[in-house]
Structures are given as structure tokens and as C-alpha cells.
C-alpha positions as CSV (number, residue, x, y, z in Angstrom):
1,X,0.0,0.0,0.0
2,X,1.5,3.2,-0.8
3,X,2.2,6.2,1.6
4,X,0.7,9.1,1.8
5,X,3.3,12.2,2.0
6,X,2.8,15.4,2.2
7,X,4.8,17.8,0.7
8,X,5.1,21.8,1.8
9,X,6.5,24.4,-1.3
10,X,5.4,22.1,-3.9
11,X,4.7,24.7,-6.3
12,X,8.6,25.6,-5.3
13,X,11.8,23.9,-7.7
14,X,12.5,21.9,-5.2
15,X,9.2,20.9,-4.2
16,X,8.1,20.6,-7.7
17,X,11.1,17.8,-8.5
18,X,10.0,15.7,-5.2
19,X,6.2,15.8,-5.8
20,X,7.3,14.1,-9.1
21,X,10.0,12.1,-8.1
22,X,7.1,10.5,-5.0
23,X,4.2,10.4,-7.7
24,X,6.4,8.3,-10.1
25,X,7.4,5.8,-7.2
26,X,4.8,2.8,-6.4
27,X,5.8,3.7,-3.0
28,X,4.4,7.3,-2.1
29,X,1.1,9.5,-2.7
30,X,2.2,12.8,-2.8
31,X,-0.5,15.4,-1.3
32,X,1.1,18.8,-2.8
33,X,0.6,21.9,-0.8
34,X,1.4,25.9,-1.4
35,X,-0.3,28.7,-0.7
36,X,-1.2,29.1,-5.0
37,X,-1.8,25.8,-6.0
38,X,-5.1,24.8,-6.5
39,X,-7.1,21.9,-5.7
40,X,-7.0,18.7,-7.7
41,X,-7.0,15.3,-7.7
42,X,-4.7,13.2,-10.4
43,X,-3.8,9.5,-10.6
44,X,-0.7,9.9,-8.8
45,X,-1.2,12.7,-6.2
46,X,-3.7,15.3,-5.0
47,X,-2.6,19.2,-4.7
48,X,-4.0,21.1,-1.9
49,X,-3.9,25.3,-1.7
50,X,-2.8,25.5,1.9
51,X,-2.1,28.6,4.1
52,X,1.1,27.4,6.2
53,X,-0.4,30.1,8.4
54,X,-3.5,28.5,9.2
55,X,-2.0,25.8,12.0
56,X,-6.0,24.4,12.3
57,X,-6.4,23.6,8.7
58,X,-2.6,22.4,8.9
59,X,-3.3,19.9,11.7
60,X,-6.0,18.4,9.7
61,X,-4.0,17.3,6.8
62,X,-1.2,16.1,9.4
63,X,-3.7,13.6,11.1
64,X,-4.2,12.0,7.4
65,X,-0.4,11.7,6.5
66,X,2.1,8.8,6.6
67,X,5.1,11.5,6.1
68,X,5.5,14.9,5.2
69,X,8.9,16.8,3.3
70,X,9.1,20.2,4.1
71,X,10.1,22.1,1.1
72,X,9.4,25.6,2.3
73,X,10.8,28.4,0.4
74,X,10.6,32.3,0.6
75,X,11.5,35.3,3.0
76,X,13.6,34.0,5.9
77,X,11.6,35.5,8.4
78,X,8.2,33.8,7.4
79,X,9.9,30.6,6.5
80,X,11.0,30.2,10.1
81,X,7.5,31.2,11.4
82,X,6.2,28.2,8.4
83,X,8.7,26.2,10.1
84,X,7.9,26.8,14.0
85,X,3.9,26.2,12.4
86,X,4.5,22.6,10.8
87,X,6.1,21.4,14.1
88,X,3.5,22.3,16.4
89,X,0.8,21.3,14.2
90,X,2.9,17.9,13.5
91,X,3.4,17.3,17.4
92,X,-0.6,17.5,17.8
93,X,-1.5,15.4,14.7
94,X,0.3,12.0,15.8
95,X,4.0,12.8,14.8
96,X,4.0,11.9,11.6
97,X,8.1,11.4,10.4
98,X,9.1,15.1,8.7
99,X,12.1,15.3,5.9
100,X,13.5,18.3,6.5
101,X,15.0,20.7,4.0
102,X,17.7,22.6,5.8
103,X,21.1,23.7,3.8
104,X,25.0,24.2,3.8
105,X,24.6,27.8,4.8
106,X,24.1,26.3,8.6
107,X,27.9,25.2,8.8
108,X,28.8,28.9,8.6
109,X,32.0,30.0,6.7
110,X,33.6,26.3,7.5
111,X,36.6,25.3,5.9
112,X,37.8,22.0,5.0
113,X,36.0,18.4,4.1
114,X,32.5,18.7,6.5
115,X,31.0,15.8,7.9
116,X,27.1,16.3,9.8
117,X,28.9,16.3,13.1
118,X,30.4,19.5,12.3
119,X,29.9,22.9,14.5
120,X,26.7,24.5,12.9
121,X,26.6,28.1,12.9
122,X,23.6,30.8,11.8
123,X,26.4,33.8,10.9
124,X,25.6,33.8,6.9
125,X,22.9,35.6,7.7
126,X,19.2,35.6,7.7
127,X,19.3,32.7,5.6
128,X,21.2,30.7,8.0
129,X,19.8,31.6,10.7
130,X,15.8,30.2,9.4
131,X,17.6,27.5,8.3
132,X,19.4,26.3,11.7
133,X,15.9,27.8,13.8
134,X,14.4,24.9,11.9
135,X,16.8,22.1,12.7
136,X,16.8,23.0,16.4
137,X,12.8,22.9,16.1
138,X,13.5,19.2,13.8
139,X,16.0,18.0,16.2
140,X,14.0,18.4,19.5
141,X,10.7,16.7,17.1
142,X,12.9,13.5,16.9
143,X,11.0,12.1,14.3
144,X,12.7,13.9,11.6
145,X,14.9,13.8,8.9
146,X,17.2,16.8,7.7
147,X,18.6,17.1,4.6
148,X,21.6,19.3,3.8
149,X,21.9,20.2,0.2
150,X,24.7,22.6,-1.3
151,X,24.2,24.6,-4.4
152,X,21.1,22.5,-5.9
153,X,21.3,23.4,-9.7
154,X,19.4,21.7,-12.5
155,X,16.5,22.7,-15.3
156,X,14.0,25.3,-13.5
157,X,16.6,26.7,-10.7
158,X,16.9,30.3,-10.6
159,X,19.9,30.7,-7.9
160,X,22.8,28.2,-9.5
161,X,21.4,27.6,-12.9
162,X,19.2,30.6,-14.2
163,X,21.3,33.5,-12.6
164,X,24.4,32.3,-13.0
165,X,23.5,31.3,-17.2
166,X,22.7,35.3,-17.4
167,X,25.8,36.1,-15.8
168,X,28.1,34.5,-17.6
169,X,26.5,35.4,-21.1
170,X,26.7,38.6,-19.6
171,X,30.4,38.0,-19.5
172,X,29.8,39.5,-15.7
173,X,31.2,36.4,-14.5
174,X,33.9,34.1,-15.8
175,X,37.5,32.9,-14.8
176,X,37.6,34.7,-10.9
177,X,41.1,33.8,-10.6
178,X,41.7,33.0,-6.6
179,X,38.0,34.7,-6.4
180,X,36.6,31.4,-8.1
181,X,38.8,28.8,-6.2
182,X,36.0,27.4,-3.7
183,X,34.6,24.5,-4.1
184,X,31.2,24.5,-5.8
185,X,29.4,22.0,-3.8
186,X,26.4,21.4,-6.2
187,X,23.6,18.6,-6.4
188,X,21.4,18.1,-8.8
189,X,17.9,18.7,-8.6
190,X,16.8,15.7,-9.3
191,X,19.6,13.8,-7.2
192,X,17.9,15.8,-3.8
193,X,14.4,14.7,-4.5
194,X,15.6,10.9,-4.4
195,X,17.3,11.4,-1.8
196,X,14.1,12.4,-0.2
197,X,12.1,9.3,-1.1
198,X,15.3,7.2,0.2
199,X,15.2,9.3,3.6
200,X,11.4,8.2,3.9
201,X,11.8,4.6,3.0
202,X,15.0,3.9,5.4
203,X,14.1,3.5,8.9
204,X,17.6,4.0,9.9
205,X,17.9,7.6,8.6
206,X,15.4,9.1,11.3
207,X,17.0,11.1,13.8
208,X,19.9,11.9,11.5
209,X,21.2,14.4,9.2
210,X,22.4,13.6,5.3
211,X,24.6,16.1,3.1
212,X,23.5,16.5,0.1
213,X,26.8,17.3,-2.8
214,X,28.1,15.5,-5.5
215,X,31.3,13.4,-5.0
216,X,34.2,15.8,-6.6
217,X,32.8,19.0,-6.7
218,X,34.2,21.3,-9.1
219,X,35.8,24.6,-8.1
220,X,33.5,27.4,-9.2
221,X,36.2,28.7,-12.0
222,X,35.2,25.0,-13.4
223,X,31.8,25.0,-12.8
224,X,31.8,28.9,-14.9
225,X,33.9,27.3,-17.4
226,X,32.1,24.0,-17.8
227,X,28.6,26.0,-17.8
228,X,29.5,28.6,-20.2
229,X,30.9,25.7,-23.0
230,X,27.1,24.2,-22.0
231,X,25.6,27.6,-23.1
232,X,27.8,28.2,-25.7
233,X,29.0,31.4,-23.5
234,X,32.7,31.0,-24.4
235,X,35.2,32.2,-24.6
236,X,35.0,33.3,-20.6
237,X,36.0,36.8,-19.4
238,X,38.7,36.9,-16.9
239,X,37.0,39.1,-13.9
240,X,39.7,40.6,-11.6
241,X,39.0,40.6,-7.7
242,X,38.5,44.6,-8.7
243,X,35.7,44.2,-10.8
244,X,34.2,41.3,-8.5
245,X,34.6,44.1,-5.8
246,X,33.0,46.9,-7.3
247,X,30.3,44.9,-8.2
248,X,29.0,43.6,-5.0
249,X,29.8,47.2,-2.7
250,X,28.2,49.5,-5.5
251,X,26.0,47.6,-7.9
252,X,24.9,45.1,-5.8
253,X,22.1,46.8,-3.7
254,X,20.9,48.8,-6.0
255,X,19.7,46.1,-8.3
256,X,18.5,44.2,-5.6
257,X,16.1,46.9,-4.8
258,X,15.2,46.9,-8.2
259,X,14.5,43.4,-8.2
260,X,12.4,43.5,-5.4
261,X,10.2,46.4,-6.7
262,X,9.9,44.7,-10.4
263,X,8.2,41.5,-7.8
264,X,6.0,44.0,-6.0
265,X,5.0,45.5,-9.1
266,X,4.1,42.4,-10.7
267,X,7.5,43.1,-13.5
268,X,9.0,40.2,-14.9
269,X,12.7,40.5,-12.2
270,X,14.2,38.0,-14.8
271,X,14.8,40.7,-17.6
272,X,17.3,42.5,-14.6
273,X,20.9,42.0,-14.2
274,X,21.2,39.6,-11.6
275,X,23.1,41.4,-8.5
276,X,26.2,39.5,-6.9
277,X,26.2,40.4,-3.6
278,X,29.0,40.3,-0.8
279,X,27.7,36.4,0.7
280,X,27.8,34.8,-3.2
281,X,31.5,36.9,-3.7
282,X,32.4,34.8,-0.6
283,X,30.7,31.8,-0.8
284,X,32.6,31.2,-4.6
285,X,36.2,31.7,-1.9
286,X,35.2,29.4,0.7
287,X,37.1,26.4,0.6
288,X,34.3,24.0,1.8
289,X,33.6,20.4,0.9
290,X,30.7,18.9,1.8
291,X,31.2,14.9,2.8
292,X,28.3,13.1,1.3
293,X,29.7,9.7,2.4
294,X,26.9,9.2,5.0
295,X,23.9,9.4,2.3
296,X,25.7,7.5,-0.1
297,X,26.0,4.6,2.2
298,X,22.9,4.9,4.1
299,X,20.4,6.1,1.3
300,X,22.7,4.4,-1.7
301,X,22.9,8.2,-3.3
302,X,24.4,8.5,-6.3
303,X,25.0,11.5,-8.1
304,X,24.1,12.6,-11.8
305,X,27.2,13.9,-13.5
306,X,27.6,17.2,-13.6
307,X,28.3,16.8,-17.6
308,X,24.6,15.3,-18.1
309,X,23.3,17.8,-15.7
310,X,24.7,20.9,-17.4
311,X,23.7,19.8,-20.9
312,X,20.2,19.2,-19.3
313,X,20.4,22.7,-17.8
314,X,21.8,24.6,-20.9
315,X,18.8,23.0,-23.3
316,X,16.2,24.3,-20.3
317,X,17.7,27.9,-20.2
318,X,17.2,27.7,-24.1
């Protein structure tokens, strides 16, 4: 008999990849949830409009679930209050098991090859600090799962596929010299939402935390480069660490406010130049690599290669 999951920010990338990666399993019934999806029922699934707000209407679903993956995505601030909602409303409803979406920003500006039992730390920023609010609130739930992606790139993601495909045909972006020496610890889309349906078939992964990167990340210089020949973008611009500079203390904030007026507004923020702010300047330094050996032993993750996923990516973004 298959399970009924229930899965918050469906209408989200993320969410979107899981509903469909649970719907085409024998295993799982996925119930989508967002706040603009409507109502329907399909052979595989039903899609519910749901108010993470409303903690009443919330409990209700709960009571009916086997699981639930909690792909909440927006403003930090009301993602943390979505997150402090589902756990209440879970610890009422019977305590069904809850995959938890968390990220890499919660081991701070780490250094080194990171394990789970690593020092977590909310000093990123807002971001970080929704994110770690809501393992604390998954940890002392018990029943939960938490999944730790790094950059999660594939067809449909704005923030490592779409932005950074305008930025480097915008030659914006490009060989960053020691700028671009990090480690770009990417996953693909596709490669999170099965660890998801892993995470909710394997009794043993309850109670513990799973990174989420592909074995042998690329430095960002390579991921740029390999991108770009995907695109057809090259040759790549050299960008000194002056440019990169002047960019994120002086261009930065500007077009972010822009970018947030064109969404008030209604304007399509995609037409913008994307703005590279101080955190991405940093994060494409840090010298971070996620250790994945946990999920590939316990869930039997594998990971797409980032060859096929780039070619997949680059046909997408047209």
C-alpha cells in the first residue's frame, strides 16, 4: 500500500522535483501543498492550496499523512515562522516522520572536508539563521529527517542555474582567478528529490542528518567554465577581484532593490541583471567540501554527472 506524503513548497523547484519524483514511485502518494496551487486530484497525487499560516487547517492534513517533506521556500523570516507552524501542528497530529529541507549555509564559513557532526553556525545571515531555527525545532521533534543540500542546480533553478547562465552570457562572471577557487558544492535537482524518497523509505535515517553534494565537486572557475561551454557562452571573461569588488559594494544593492520592486509590481525580475552580492562573492572563496559519504552509504545516493546535468540545464535555459 503506498504512503501518503505530504509535501510543503510544492509549487517551489525543489518541491516541484519531489512531488514528481514521489508520484512516479509505487511507494508514495504525494499530497502537494502551497499557498497558490489549486485543488486537484490526479492519478498519482492530489494538490491542496494551503495557508502554512493557518496551523487548524494544517493539523488536519497532518492527522491524514504517513510523512511529510518540508520544502518551504521564501523570506527568511516567514519561513521560520512556516517552520515553528508545521512542528507544532505535527506534534498534535500523531508525529507523523518530517524530511526536512535545511542547507549548507548552517555550517557557517567552515573550511575544510564537513561531515554532519560538524559545529553549525547561523552567521551567513538571515538565511542561516531560518535555516538552523528549523533544525533545532526538527532535532527536539525526533522524528525527523534533515537534509543538507549545497548549491542544488538543474533545469528550472533560478539561484545556480538561471542566474548564474545570465551572468556568464553577460560576461559578468567568468574565470575569478583565486576569487573562483571554492569549491562549488552542487547537487542536482533531481539527485535531492531521491534522496528524499530514500530518507522516507530507510528506517535507519530518522533522527539523523544527510549532506547533500556531489562526489568531486568542481571549483567554481570550473563549474563557470564548464557551464559557459554548456551555453555556448565562451570564450569566458577573466574578472579581476576589482571588478568582482566593485560589483558587490556598488552595484549590488541597487539592483536588488530593483529586483524587489519589479516583484512588488508584478514586472517580470528575470529581464534585470542579476546582482552579486558580498555572501555569493564569498561563498565562490570558501574552501568548503561537503562529505556526502553518509547518504551514499545509508540512502545508496548517487549522483548525476555534472556533464549530463549541465547539458540538461543549458537545453532548459534555451
Amino acid at each position: 500500500m503506498s504512503r501518503s506524503i505530504l509535501v510543503l513548497g510544492a509549487g517551489g523547484f525543489i518541491g516541484r522535483h519531489v512531488t514528481a519524483c514521489l508520484a512516479a514511485s509505487d511507494w508514495a502518494r504525494p499530497i502537494a501543498t502551497g499557498r497558490h496551487l489549486p485543488a486537484g486530484r490526479t492519478e498519482k497525487g492530489t494538490s491542496l492550496r494551503l495557508d502554512i499560516t493557518d496551523e487548524a487547517a494544517l493539523e488536519r492534513i497532518l492527522a491524514g499523512v504517513d510523512g511529510v517533506v518540508n520544502c518551504m521556500a521564501g523570506p527568511p523570516p516567514a519561513v521560520q515562522c512556516g517552520y515553528e507552524t508545521l512542528f507544532r501542528a505535527a506534534e498534535k497530529a500523531g508525529r507523523p516522520v518530517i524530511v526536512h529541507l535545511s542547507s549548507m549555509a548552517v555550517y557557517g564559513n567552515a573550511t575544510g572536508l564537513i561531515g554532519e557532526d560538524a559545529g553549525l553556525d547561523d552567521g551567513q545571515g538571515p538565511y542561516a539563521v531560518a535555516k538552523l531555527a528549523g533544525e533545532r525545532l526538527a532535532a527536539d521533534y525526533r522524528r525527523s529527517i534533515v537534509l543538507r543540500p549545497g548549491c542544488v542546480y538543474g533545469p528550472g533553478g533560478e539561484q545556480w542555474s538561471g542566474r548564474i547562465a545570465r551572468l556568464l552570457k553577460a560576461r559578468r562572471i567568468g574565470d575569478l582567478g583565486a576569487g573562483g577557487d571554492g569549491i562549488a558544492n552542487l547537487v542536482h535537482v533531481e539527485d535531492v528529490a531521491r534522496a528524499v524518497l530514500a530518507a522516507l523509505q530507510n528506517e535507519r535515517a530518522e533522527g539523523r542528518a544527510f549532506n547533500l553534494a556531489m562526489t568531486g565537486a568542481p571549483t567554481w572557475n570550473d563549474y563557470f567554465l564548464q557551464f559557459a561551454k554548456a551555453l555556448g557562452a565562451v570564450p569566458i571573461a577573466r574578472i579581476s577581484e576589482r571588478r568582482i569588488a566593485f560589483e558587490t559594494r556598488f552595484i549590488a544593492a541597487p539592483l536588488k532593490i530593483a529586483e524587489i520592486a519589479s516583484h512588488r509590481l508584478g514586472l517580470a525580475a528575470d529581464r534585470l541583471p542579476p546582482p552579486i552580492p558580498p555572501s555569493l562573492a564569498r561563498l565562490w572563496r570558501q574552501e568548503i567540501r561537503l562529505d556526502s559519504s553518509r547518504a551514499e552509504e545509508t540512502l545508496a545516493m548517487r549522483w548525476k554527472p555534472l556533464a549530463e546535468g549541465l547539458a540538461e540545464t543549458a537545453a532548459w535555459y534555451g
